[in-house]
C-alpha positions as CSV (number, residue, x, y, z in Angstrom):
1,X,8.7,-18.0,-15.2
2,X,5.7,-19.1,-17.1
3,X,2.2,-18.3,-15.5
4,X,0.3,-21.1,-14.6
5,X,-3.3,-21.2,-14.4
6,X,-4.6,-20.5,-11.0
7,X,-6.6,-23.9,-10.4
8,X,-3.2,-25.8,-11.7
9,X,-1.2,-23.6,-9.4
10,X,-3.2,-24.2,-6.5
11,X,-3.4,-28.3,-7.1
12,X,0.7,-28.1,-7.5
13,X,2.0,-26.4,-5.2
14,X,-0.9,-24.6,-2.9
15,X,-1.0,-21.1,-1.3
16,X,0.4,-19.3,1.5
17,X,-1.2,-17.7,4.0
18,X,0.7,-14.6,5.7
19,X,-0.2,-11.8,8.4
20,X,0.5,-8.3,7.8
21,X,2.9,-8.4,10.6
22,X,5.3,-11.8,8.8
23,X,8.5,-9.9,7.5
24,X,9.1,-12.4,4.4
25,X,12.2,-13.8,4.4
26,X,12.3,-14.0,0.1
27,X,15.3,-13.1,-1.7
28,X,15.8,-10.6,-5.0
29,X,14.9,-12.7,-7.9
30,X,17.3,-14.4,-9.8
31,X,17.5,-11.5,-13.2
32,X,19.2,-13.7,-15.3
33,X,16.0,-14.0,-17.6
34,X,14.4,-10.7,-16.5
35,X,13.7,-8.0,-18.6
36,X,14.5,-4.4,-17.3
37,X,11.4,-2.2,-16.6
38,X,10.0,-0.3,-19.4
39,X,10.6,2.8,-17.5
40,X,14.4,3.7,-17.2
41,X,14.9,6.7,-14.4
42,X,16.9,9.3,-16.2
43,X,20.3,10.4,-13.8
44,X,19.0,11.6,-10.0
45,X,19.5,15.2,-9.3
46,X,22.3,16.1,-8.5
47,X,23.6,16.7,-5.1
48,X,24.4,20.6,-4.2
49,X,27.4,21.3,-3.5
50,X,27.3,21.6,0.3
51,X,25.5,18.6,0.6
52,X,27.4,16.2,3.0
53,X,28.8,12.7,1.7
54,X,27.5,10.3,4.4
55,X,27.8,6.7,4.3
56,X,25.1,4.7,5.4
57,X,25.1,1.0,6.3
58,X,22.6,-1.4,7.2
59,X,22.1,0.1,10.8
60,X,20.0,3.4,9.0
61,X,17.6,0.8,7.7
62,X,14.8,1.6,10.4
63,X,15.8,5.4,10.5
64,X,15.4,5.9,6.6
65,X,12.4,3.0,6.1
66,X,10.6,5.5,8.9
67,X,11.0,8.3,6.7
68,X,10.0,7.4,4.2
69,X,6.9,6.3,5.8
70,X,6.1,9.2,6.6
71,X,6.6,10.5,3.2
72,X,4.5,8.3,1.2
73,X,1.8,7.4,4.2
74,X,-1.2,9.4,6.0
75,X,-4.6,10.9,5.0
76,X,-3.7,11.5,1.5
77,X,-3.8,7.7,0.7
78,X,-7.4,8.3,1.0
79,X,-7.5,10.0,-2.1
80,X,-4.5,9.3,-4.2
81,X,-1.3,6.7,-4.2
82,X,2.0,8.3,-3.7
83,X,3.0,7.6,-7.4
84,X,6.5,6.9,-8.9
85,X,8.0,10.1,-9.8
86,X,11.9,11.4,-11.4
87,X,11.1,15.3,-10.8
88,X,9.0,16.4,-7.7
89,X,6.8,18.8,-9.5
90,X,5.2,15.1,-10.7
91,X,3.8,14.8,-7.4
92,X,0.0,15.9,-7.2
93,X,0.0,18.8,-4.1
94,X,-2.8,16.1,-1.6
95,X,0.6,14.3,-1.2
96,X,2.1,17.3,1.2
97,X,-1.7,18.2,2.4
98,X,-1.7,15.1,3.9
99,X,1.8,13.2,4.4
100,X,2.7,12.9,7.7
101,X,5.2,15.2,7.4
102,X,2.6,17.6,7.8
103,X,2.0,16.3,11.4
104,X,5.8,17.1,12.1
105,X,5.8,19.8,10.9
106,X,3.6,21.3,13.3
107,X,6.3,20.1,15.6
108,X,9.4,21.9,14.1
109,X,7.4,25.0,13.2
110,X,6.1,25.4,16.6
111,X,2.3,25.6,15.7
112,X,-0.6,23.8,14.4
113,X,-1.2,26.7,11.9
114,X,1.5,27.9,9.4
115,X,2.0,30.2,6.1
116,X,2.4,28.1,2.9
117,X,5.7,29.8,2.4
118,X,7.1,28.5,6.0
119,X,5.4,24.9,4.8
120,X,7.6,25.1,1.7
121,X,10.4,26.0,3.5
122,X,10.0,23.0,5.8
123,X,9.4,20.5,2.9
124,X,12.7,22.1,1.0
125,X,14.9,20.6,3.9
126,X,13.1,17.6,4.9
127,X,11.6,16.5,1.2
128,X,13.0,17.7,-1.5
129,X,15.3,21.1,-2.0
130,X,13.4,21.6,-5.5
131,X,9.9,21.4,-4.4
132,X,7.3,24.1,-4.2
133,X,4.0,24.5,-3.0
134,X,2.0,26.7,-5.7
135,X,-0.9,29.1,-4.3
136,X,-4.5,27.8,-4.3
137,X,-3.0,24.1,-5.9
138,X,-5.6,21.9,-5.1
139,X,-4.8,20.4,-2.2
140,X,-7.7,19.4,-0.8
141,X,-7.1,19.0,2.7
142,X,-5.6,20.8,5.2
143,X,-5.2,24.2,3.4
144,X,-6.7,27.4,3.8
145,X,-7.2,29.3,0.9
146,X,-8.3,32.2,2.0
147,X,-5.3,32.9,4.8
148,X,-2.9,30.9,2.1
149,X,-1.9,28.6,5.1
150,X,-1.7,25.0,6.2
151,X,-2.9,23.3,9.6
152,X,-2.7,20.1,11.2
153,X,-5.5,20.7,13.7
154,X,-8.0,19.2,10.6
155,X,-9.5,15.8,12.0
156,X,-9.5,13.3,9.3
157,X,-12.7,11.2,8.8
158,X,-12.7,8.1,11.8
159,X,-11.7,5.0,9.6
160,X,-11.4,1.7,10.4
161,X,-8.6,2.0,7.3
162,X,-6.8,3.8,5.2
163,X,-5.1,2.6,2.6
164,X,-1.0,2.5,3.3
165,X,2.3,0.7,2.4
166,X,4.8,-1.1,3.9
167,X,8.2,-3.0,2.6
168,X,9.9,-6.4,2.1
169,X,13.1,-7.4,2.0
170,X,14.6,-3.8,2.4
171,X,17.8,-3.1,1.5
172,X,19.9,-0.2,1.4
173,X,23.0,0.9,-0.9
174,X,24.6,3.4,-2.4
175,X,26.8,5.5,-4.8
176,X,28.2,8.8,-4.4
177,X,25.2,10.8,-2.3
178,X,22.2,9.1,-3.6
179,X,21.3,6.3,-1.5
180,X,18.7,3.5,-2.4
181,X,16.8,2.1,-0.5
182,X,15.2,-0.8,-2.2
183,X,12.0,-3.1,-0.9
184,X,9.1,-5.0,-2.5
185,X,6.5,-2.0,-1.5
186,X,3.1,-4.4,-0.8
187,X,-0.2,-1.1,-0.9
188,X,-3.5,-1.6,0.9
189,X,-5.8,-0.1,-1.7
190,X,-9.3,-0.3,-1.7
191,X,-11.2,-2.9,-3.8
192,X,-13.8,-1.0,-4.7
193,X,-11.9,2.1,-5.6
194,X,-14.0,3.2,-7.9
195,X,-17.1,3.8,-5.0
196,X,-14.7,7.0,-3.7
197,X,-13.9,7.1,0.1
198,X,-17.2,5.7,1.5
199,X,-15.3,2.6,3.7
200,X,-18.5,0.8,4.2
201,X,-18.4,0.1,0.5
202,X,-14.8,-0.8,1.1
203,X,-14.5,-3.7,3.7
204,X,-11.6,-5.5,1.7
205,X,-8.4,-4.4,0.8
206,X,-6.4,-5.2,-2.3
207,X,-2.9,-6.0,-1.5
208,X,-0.4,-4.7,-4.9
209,X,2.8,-5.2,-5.3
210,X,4.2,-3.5,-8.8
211,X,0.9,-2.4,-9.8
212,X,-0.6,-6.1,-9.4
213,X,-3.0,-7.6,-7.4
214,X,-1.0,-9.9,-5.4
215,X,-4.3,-11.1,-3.0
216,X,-6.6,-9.2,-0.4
217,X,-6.5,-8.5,3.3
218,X,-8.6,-7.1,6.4
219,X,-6.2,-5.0,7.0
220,X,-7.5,-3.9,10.5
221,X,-7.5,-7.1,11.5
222,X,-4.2,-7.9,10.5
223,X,-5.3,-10.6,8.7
224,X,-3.9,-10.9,4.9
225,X,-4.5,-13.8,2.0
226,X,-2.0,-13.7,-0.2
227,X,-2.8,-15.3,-3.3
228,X,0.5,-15.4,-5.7
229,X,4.3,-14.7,-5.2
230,X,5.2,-11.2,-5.3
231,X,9.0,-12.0,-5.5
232,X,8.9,-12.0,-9.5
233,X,7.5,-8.5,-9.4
234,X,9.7,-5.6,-9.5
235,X,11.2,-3.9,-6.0
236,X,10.9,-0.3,-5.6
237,X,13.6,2.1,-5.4
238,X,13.4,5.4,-3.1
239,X,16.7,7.1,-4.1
240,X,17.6,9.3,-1.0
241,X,20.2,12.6,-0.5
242,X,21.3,13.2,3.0
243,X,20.0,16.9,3.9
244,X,22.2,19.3,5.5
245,X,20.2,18.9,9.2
246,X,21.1,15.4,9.4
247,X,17.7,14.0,8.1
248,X,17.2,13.0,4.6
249,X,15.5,14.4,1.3
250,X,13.6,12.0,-1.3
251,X,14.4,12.5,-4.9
252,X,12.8,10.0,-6.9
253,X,10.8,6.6,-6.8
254,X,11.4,4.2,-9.7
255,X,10.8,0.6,-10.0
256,X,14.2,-2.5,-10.4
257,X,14.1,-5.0,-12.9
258,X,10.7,-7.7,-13.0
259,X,9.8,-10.4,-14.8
260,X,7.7,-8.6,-17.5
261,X,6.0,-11.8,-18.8
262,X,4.9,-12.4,-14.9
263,X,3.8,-9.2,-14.5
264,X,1.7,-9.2,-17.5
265,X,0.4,-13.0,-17.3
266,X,-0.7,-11.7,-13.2
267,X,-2.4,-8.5,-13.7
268,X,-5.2,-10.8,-15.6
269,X,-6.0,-12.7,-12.6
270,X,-7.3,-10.5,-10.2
271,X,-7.1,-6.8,-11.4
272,X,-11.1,-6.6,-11.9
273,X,-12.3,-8.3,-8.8
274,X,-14.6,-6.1,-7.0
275,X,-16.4,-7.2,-3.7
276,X,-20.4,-7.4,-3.9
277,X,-22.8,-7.6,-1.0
278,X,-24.6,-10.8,0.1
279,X,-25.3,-12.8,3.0
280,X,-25.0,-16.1,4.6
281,X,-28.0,-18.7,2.9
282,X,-29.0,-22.2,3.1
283,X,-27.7,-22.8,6.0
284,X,-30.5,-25.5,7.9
285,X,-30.0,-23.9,11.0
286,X,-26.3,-24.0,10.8
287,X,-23.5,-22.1,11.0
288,X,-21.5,-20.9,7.7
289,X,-17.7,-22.1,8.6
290,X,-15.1,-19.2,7.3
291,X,-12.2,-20.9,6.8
292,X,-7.9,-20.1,6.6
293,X,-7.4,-21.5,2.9
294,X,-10.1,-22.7,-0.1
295,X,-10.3,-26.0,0.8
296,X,-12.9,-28.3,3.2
297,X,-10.5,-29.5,6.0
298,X,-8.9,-26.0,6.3
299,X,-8.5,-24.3,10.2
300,X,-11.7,-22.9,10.6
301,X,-11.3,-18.9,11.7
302,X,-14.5,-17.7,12.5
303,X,-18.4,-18.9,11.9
304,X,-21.6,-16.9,10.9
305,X,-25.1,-17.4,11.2
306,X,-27.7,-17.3,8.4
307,X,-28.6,-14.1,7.4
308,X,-25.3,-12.8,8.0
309,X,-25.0,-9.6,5.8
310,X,-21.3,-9.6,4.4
311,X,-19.1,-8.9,1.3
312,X,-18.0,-11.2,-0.5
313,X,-15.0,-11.2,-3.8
314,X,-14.9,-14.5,-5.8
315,X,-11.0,-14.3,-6.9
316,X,-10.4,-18.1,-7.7
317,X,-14.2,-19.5,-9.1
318,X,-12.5,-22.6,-9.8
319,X,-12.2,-23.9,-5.9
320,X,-15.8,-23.3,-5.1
321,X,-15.0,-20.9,-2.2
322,X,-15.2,-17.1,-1.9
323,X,-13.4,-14.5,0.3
324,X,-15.7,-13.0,3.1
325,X,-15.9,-9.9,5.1
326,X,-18.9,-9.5,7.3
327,X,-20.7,-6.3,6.5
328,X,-20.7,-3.0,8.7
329,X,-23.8,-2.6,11.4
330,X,-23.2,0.8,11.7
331,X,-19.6,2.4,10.5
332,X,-17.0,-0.5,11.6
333,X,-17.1,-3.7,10.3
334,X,-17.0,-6.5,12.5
335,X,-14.4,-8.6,11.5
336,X,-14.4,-10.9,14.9
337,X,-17.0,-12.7,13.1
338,X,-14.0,-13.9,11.0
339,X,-12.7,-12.7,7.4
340,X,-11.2,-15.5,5.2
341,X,-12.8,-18.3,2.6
342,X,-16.7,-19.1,2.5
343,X,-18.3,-22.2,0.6
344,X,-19.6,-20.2,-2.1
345,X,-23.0,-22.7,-2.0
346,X,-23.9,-21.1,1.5
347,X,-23.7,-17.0,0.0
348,X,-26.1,-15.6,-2.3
């Protein structure tokens, strides 16, 4: 699939709106013209010997989609993505910090509190067998250096978001003992990454799918624009062992076949938008109108006064509207105002 402009694109066959909440109904691309992935996973680890052989079907979807949630979600995503990895030592240590595995494993261990060897221990049967947790790593939350222990009684900072992932399109299969559970993985990131953790700099989220931009969201109000089709990108794979305790252990994260001229035409389009402050101008005694899609007779979703102080990205110049997020009074932005397209003549 060629890359058409993004004004051409838009006048031929317009955008789609979706809420964070819409499970897509897209199929796996058609990979008769794709490329594989420049990255080939080497062979998974191999199961021990006493691991059991279970068969999964389509009924452990939920079970091993919530597990993996709580492998690759929680705090940490405040400071780091969970990354693709083949070997578990490729992992940087925030990841088990601040997984929410930690949070059950206060549960299973009996106390908010617990030695890093009993962690470890914890993390070999419900993570990875091969994984260990080296002293004073920098882990950067929830570790005690000094008593060389972990707790889950640390209160991460209040935030209106943090970033996180979710799936598409799930599947699961299998061979042998690995199982795969393959998805288009869409991240919340921040788009101002680059500002660190401060979320008042941080009021829109960049929505990736395969590394790309794929549009932006207010992700606490469950409100997404998603600007270009995701489906050419490549799914991700979570290959899975079933652990001795019934649960599951994660043993890589790779990435399925794409369409590599897609991908690279895409990650021009929106890769350096960055939101900048402003505020609602020239408006006569008016209300600005923020509006569902870039165009004049779109639904109109919410309406701000002049002088309203907001952020604003600028992702397609060409339709003469930009992407709005009011800006925070105090620490929570107030997105009731409404969070969508603004005529960019009425924000300076």
């Amino acid at each position: 699939m060629t890359w058409l402009k993004y004004g051409e694109w838009f006048k031929r066959t317009g955008l789609v709106l979706l809420s964070a909440s819409v499970v897509l109904g897209a199929s796996a691309c058609n990979d008769d013209d794709k490329t594989q992935s420049t990255t080939t996973p080497p062979t998974t680890t191999q199961a021990l010997v006493t691991d059991p052989v279970v068969q999964v079907t389509e009924a452990d979807l939920p079970a091993i989609q919530a597990y993996i949630e709580s492998c690759v979600n929680g705090p940490f995503r405040e400071y780091v993505t969970f990354p693709d990895f083949f070997e578990v030592s490729q992992l940087p240590p925030v990841v088990f910090a601040g997984s929410n595995l930690l949070r059950e494993a206060t549960l299973a261990l009996g106390s908010v509190s617990f030695p890093r060897s009993s962690y470890q221990q914890y993390l070999q049967r419900n993570f990875n067998p091969e994984l260990t947790l080296p002293a004073n790593a920098n882990y950067q939350i929830a570790y005690d250096q000094a008593a060389d222990s972990f707790n889950s009684y640390y209160e991460p900072d209040k935030r209106n978001f943090t970033p996180f992932s979710f799936w598409l399109d799930a599947s699961l299969s299998q061979e042998g003992t690995d199982i795969y559970f393959d998805a288009y993985e869409i991240s919340y990131e921040y788009v101002n990454a680059d500002s660190g953790r401060e979320e008042r700099d941080n009021p829109i989220a960049r929505m990736v799918c395969d590394e790309v931009t794929i549009g932006f969201s207010a992700p606490i109000a469950r409100r997404d624009l998603h600007l270009i089709d995701h489906r050419p990108l490549a799914k991700t794979r979570y290959t899975l062992q079933a652990s001795l305790d019934g649960g599951y252990n994660l043993i890589s994260k790779t990435k399925l076949k794409r369409d590599n001229a897609y991908k690279a035409s895409a990650l021009e389009m929106f890769e350096d938008v960055r939101a900048t402050r402003g505020m609602s101008v020239k408006l006569n005694k008016s209300r600005l109108n923020v509006r569902a899609w870039a165009t004049q007779d779109s639904e109109i979703v919410g309406t701000l006064d002049e002088g309203t102080k907001l952020w604003y990205i600028n992702p397609l110049p060409e339709t003469g509207f930009v992407i709005g997020a009011p800006a925070a009074r105090s620490a929570v932005f107030n997105y009731n105002l409404g969070f969508g397209f603004l005529s960019a003549n009425f924000v300076g």
